[in-house]
C-alpha positions in Angstrom: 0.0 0.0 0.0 1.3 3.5 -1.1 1.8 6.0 1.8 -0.8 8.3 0.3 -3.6 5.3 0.3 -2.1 4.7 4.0 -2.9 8.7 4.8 -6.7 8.2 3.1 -7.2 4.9 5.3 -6.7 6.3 8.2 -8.2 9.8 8.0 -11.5 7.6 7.0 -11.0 5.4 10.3 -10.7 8.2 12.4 -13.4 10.3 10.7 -15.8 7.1 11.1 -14.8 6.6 14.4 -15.1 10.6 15.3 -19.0 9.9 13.5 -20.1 6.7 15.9 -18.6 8.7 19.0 -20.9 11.5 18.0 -23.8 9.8 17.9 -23.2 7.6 20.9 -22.3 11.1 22.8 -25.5 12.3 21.4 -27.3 10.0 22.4 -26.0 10.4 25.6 -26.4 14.0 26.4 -30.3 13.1 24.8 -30.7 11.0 27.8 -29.2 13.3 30.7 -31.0 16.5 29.3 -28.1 18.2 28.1 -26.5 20.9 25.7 -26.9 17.8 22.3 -24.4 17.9 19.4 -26.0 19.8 16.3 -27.4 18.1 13.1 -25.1 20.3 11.0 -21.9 18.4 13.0 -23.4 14.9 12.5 -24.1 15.3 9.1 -20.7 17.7 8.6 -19.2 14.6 9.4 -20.7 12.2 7.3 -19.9 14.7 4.2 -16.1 14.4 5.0 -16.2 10.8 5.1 -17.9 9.0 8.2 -20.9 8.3 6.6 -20.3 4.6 7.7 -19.3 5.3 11.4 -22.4 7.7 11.7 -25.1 5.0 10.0 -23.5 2.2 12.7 -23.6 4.9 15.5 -27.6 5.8 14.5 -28.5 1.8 14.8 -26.0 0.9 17.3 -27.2 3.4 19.9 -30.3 3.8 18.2 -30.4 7.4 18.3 -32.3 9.5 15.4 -33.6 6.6 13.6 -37.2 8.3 13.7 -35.7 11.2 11.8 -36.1 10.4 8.2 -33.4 13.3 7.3 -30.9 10.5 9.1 -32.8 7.5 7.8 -32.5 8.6 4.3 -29.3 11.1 4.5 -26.9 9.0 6.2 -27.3 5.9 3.1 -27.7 8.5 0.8 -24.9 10.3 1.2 -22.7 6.8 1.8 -24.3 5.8 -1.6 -23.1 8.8 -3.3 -19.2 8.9 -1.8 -19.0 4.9 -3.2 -20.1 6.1 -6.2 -17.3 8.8 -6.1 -14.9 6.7 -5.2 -15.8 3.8 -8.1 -15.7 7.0 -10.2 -12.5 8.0 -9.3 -11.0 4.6 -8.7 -12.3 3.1 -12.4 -13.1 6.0 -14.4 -17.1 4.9 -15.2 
């Protein structure tokens, strides 16, 4: 593996593990009635590549899977950054 595919692995670990921690603390501070973590971060982070650790977080700690903007944007936007990648990876 190539040190710049090294450097893309592990900023997308650590941005999918930044998006499950988010919605786990969410989830938390939902519980204990205090200041929550907005949308806008939760899905800032999915746009920048923890769409995956975000989607596992919702179902995991089953936190804003009522909300269809989550049900829908979170696979949505995973859809469309495979599709980027296959794109940029294959040239379709």
């Amino acid at each position: 593996m190539e040190s710049w595919e090294m450097g893309i692995s592990c900023y997308l670990c650590l941005v999918n593990l930044i998006g499950f921690f988010l919605m786990g603390l969410d989830k938390w501070k939902a519980k204990n009635k205090r200041w929550r973590v907005a949308e806008k971060t939760l899905f800032g982070v999915s746009l920048v590549g923890g769409s995956i650790g975000c989607w596992l977080g919702m179902y995991i700690f089953r936190h804003k899977t009522k909300h269809w903007q989550f049900v829908l944007g979170m696979p949505l936007i995973l859809a469309a950054q495979v599709c980027l990648i296959l794109f940029l990876t294959f040239k379709i």
